[in-house]
C-alpha positions in Angstrom: 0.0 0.0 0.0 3.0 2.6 0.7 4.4 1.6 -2.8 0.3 2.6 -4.5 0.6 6.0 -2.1 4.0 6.6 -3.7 3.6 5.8 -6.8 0.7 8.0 -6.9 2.5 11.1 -5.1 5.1 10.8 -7.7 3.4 12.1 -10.7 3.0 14.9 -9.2 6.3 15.2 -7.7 9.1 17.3 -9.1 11.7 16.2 -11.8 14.3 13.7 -10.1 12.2 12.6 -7.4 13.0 9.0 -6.9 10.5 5.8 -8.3 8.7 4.0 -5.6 10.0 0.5 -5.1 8.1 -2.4 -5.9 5.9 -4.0 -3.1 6.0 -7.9 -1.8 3.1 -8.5 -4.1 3.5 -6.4 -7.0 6.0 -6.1 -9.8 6.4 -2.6 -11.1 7.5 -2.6 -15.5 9.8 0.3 -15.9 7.3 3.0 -16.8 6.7 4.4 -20.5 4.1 7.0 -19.0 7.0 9.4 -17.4 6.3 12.9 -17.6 10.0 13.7 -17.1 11.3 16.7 -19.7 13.8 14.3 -20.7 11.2 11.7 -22.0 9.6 14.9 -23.5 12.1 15.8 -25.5 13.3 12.4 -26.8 10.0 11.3 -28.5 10.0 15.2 -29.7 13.0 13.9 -31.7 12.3 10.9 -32.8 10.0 10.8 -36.0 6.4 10.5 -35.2 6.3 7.9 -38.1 8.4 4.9 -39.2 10.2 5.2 -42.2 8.0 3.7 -45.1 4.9 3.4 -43.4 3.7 7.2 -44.6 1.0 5.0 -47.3 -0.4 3.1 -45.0 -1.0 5.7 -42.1 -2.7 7.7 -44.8 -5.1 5.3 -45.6 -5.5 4.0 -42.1 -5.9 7.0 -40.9 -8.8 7.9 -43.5 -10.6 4.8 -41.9 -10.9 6.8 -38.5 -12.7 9.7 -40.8 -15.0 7.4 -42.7 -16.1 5.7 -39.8 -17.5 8.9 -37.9 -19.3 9.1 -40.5 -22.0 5.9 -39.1 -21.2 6.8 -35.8 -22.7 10.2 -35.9 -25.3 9.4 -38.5 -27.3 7.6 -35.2 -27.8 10.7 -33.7 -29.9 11.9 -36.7 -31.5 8.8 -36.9 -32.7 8.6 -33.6 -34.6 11.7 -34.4 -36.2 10.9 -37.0 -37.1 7.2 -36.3 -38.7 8.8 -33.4 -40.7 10.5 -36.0 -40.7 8.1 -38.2 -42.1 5.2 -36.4 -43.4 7.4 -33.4 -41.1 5.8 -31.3 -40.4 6.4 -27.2 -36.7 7.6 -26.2 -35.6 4.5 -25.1 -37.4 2.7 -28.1 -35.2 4.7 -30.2 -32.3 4.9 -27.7 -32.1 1.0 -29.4 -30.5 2.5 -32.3 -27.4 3.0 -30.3 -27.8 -0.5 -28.6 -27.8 -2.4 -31.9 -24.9 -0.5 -33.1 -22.6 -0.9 -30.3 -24.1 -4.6 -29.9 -22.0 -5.0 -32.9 -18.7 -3.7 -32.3 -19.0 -5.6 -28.7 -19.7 -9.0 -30.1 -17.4 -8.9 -33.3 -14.0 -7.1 -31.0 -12.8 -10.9 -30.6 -13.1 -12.4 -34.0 -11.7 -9.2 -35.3 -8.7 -10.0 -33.1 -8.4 -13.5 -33.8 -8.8 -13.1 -37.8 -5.8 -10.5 -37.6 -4.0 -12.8 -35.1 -3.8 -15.2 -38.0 -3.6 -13.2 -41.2 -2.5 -9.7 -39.6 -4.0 -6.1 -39.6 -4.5 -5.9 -43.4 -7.0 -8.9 -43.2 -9.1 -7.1 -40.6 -9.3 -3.7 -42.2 -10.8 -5.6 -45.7 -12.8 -7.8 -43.4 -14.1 -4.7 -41.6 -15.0 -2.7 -45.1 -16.6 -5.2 -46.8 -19.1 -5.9 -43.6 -19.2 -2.0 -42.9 -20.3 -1.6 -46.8 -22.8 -4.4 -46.9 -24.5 -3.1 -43.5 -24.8 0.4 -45.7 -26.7 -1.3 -48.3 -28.9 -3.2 -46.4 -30.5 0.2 -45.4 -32.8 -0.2 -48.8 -34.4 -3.1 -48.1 -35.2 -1.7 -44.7 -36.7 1.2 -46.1 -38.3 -0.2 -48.7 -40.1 -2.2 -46.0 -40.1 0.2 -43.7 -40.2 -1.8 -40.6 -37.6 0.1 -37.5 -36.3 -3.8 -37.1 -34.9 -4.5 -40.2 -32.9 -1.1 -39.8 -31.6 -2.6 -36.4 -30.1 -5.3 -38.3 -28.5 -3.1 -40.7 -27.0 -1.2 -38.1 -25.7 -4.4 -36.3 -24.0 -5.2 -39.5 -22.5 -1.7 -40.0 -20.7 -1.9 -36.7 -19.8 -5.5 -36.4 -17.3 -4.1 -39.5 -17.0 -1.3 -37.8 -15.6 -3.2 -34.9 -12.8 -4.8 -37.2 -11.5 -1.5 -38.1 -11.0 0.4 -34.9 -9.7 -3.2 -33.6 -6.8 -3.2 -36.1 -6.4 0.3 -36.9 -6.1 2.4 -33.2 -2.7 -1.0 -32.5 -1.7 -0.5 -35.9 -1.0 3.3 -35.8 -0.1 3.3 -32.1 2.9 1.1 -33.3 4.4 2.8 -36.1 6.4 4.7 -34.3 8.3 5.1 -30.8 6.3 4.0 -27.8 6.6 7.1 -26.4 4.8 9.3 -28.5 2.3 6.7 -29.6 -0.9 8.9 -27.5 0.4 11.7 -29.7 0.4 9.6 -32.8 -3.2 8.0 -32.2 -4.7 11.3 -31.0 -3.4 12.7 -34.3 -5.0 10.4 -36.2 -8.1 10.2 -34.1 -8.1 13.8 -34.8 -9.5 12.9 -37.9 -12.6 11.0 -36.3 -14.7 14.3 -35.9 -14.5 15.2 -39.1 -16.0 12.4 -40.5 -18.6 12.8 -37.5 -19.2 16.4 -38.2 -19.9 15.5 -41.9 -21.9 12.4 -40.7 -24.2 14.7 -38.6 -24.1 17.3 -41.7 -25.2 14.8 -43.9 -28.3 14.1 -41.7 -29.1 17.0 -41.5 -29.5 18.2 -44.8 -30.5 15.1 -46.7 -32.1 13.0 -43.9 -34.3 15.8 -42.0 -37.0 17.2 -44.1 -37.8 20.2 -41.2 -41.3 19.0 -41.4 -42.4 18.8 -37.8 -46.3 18.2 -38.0 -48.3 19.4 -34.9 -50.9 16.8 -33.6 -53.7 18.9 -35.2 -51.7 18.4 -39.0 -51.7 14.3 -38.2 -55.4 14.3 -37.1 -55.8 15.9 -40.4 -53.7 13.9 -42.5 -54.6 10.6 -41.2 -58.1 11.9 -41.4 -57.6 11.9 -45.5 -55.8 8.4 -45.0 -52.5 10.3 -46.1 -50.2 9.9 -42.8 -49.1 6.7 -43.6 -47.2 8.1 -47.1 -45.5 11.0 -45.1 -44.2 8.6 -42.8 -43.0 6.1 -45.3 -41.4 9.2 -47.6 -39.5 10.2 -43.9 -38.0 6.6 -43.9 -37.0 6.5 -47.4 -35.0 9.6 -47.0 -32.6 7.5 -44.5 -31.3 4.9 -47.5 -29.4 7.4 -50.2 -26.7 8.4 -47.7 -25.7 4.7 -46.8 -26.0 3.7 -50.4 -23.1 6.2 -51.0 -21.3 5.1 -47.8 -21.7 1.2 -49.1 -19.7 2.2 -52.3 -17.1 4.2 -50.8 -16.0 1.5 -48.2 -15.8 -1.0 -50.9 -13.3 1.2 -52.8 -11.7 1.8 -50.3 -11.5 -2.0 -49.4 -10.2 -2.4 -52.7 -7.3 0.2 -52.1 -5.8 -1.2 -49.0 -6.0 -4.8 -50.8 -3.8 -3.4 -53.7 -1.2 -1.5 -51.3 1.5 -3.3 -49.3 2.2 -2.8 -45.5 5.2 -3.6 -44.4 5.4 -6.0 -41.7 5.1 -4.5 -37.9 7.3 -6.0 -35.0 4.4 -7.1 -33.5 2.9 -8.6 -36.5 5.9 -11.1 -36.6 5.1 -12.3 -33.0 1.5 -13.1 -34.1 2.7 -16.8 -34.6 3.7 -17.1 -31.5 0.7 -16.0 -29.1 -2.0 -18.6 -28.0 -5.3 -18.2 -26.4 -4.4 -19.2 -23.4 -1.6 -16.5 -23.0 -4.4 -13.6 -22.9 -5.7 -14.7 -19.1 -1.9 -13.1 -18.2 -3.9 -9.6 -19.0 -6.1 -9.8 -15.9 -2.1 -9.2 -14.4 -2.1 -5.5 -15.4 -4.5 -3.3 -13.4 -3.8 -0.6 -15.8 -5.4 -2.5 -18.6 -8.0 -3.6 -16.4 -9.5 0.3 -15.5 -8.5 1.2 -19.4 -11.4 -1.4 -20.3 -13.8 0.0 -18.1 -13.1 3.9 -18.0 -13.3 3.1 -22.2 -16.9 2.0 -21.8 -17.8 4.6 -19.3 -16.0 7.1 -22.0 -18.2 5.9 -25.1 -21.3 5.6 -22.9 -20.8 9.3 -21.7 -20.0 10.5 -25.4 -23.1 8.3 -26.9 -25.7 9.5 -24.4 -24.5 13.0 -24.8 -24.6 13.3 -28.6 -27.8 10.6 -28.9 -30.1 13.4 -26.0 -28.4 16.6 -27.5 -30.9 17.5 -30.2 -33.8 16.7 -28.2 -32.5 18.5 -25.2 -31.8 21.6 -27.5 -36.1 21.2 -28.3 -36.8 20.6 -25.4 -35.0 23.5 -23.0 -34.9 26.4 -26.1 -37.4 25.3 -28.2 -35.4 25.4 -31.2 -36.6 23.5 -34.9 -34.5 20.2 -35.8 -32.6 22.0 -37.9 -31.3 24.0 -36.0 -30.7 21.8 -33.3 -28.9 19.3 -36.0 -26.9 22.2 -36.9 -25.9 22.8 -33.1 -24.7 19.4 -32.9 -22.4 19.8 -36.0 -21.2 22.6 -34.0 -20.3 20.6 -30.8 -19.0 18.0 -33.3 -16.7 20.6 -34.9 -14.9 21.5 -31.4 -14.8 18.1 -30.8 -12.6 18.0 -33.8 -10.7 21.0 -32.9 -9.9 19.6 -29.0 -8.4 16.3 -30.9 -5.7 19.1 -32.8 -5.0 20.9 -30.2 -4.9 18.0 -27.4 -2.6 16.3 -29.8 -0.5 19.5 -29.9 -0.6 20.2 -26.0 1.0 16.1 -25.5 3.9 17.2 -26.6 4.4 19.4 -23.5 1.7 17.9 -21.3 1.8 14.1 -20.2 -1.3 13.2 -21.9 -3.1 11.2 -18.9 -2.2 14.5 -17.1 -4.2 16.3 -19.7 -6.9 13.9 -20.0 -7.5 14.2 -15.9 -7.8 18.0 -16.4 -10.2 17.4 -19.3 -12.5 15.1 -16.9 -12.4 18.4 -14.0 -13.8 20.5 -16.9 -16.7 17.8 -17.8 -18.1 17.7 -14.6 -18.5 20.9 -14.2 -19.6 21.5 -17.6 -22.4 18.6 -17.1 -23.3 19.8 -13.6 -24.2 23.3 -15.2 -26.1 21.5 -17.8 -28.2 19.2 -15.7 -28.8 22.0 -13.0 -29.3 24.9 -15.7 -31.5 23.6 -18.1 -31.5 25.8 -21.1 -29.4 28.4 -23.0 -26.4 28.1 -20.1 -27.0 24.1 -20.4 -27.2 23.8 -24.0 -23.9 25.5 -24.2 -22.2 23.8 -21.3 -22.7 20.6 -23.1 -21.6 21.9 -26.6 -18.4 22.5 -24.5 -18.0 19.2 -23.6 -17.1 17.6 -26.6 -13.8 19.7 -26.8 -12.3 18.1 -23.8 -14.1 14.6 -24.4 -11.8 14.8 -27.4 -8.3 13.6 -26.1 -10.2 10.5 -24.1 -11.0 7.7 -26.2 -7.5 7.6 -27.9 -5.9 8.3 -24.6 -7.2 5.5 -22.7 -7.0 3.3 -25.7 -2.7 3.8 -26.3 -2.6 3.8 -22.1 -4.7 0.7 -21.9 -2.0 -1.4 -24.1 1.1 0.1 -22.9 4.1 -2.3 -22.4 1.8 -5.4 -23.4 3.9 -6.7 -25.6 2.6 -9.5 -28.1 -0.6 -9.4 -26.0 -1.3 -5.9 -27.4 -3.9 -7.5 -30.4 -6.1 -9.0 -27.5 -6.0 -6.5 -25.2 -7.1 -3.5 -27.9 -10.1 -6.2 -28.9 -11.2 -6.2 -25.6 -11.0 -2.5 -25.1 -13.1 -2.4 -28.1 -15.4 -4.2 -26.8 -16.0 -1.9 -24.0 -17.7 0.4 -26.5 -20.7 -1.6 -25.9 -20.9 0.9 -23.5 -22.7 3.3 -26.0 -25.3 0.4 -26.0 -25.7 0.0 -22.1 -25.5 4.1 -21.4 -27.8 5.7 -24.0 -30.6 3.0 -23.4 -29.9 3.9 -19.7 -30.6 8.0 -20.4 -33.4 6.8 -21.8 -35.2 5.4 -18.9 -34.4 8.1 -16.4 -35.6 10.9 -18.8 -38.6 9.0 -19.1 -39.0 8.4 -15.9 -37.9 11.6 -14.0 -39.4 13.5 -17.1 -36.3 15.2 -17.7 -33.6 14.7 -20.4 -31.3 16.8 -17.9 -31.2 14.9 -15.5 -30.4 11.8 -17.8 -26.8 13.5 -17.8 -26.0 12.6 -14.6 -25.4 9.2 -16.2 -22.2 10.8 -18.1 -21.1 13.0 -15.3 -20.5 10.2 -13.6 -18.6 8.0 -16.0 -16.0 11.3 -16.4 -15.3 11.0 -12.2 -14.0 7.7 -12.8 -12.0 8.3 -16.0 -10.6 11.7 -13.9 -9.8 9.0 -10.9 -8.0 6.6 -14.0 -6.2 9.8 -15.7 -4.3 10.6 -12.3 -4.0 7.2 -10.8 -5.3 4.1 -12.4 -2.9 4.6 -16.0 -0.3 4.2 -14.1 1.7 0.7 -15.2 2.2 -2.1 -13.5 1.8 -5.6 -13.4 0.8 -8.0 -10.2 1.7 -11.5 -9.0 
């Protein structure tokens, strides 16, 4: 316990204080996490990228921006499913369930598929299932029943879960360990974009800005003419994910016609087994990465899922313009994944991410005790410092795990069934307190604990 207390007093301590030593039951790895100047300035000059693997980042990275495109998409369709199939919150909270069902129950295969053939298996894997999930979006709106789009969505991020299984390892290793945050934050920097066009996209060619009164729809369905308007508000969801469909495919075909040069860990894959993965459950580190990732995606989810409808609900404001206030919280999302990425290289970044979490609560406590103009824009703050967390606890999560780095970033992927656990959650206490502001206590929460693993659970270790 006096080794935990010092360990913990150290990060805060002053260059040159001296490392704790290891306790009777614990084993302490020689820590990658420093935030010693020294450190700083070594990963400052060595290259942020391996020689020879500027192609494949490229395209890699273009992954994280085509799939925020789906992810954001669900914010818009919860919206207008709820007007589509006059659905309840949670009912349409489902949207998010059978999306992040996906990534949750397809982490592992991912992992094993690229355990056997490697990273550039997974990514084609993950674009042709992420394409075909896009095109199964016309069948479901040609029938128009909310199901069928469930399954489409479940198929969207079950290749959805390949990709962000092998791509967040794959460019967290091309380079030096040390400034592997840095390199992934860079390249989830890209992330929001596609996010920000997702929710863009919805906006303009999924929302009509038709928002009948209850008088209109006792007169429409009194001419037997309801029924069309809802089945032309469905069909509007299937032209963007026919043109998402095509561009994964080609995109799939790209990555099949470029080479990637093999990674050090790739060469190792040989030589793991399925029984070496129980020795994770060693490293507490890993361990709280797993859950403050699915506290993380849950709090970001519920957030964006409830933003729009808190806008209408607390301001009174159209969908439009409450779908273009969440491309705004979107775009400084993308901006705090720039600048974050720019502030690591002076800041350690689970230092930065702790700060971050201090900002969030506040932020959310304003916003579920000051419902309205304040709230609204207390939340919009939020995603700025929610930006640096998801690739921060994802490169802390796999630190120093060697050969078992595949396994471990599948299961940290599957804590983004978190966004299927949280939103759903939101849900019920809205409905049942009456209140969408009071349904963010739920992500208040989650950024406590992931302040608590910023300052003292990252650190590395492993135990007997």
């Amino acid at each position: 316990m006096k080794a935990v207390i010092l360990r913990a007093l150290g990060r805060i301590a002053v260059e040159g204080a001296p490392e704790p030593k290891p306790s009777a039951d614990e084993v302490y790895v020689p820590p990658s996490t420093t935030t010693s100047a020294a450190t700083a300035r070594t990963s400052q000059r060595q290259p942020l990228i391996q020689q020879g693997m500027l192609l494949p980042f490229i395209l890699i990275t273009a992954l994280f921006f085509l799939w925020g495109v789906p992810n954001n998409l669900n914010d818009v369709l919860i919206r207008q499913f709820m007007k589509s199939f006059t659905l309840t919150r949670f009912q349409a909270g489902l949207v998010q369930s059978a999306f992040y069902l996906g990534y949750f129950c397809f982490a592992i295969p991912a992992a094993l598929l690229m355990r056997k053939y490697g990273y550039k298996a997974g990514f084609i894997t993950g674009l042709f299932l992420f394409g075909a999930g896009s095109f199964l979006f016309w069948p479901a709106a040609i029938a128009g029943r909310y199901f069928f789009f469930l399954c489409a969505l479940f198929v969207v991020a079950s290749g959805l879960s390949f990709l962000e299984t092998a791509a967040n390892p794959f460019i967290a290793q091309l380079g030096a360990p040390e400034s592997s945050e840095r390199r992934l934050t860079l390249a989830q920097a890209f992330n929001p974009l596609g996010a920000v066009t997702g929710v863009l996209i919805g906006t303009i060619f999924i929302f009509s800005g038709i928002e009948l009164s209850p008088r209109q729809i006792a007169s429409l369905q009194a001419a037997h003419q309801y029924h069309s308007y809802l089945q032309m508000e469905i069909l509007r969801t299937m032209k963007p994910y026919l043109i998402l469909g095509a561009v994964s495919w080609f995109w799939a075909l790209l990555i099949a016609r470029t080479r990637f040069p093999d990674l050090h860990v790739e060469k190792q894959l040989s030589e793991e087994t399925s029984g070496s993965s129980w020795q994770l459950v060693r490293y507490p580190h890993f361990l709280f990465a797993v859950l403050a990732q699915f506290l993380y995606v849950g709090a970001q989810v519920g957030t964006w899922s409830y933003f729009i409808q808190y806008i209408q609900e607390y301001t009174h404001q159209p969908e439009k313009i409450a779908g273009y206030l969440l491309t705004g919280t979107l775009v400084a999302f993308g901006i705090g994944r720039f600048f974050s990425a720019y502030l690591m290289r002076f800041v350690h970044p689970s230092r930065l991410m702790g700060i971050y979490c201090v900002c969030n609560v506040i932020l959310v406590g304003i916003a579920v005790y000051f419902p309205g103009w304040i709230g609204l824009w207390a939340i919009f703050a939020t995603s700025f410092f929610m930006s640096v967390m998801f690739p921060t606890i994802f490169a802390l999560g796999i630190k120093q795990l060697g050969d078992q780095s595949k396994i471990a970033a599948s299961i940290i992927v599957m804590a983004i069934v978190g966004g299927a656990v949280l939103t759903p959650m939101m849900g019920i206490i809205s409905q049942y307190e009456r209140s969408i502001a009071v349904a963010y206590l739920v992500p208040l929460s989650a950024y406590i604990f992931i302040g608590w693993y910023s300052f003292f659970g990252s650190h590395v270790r492993a135990c007997n």
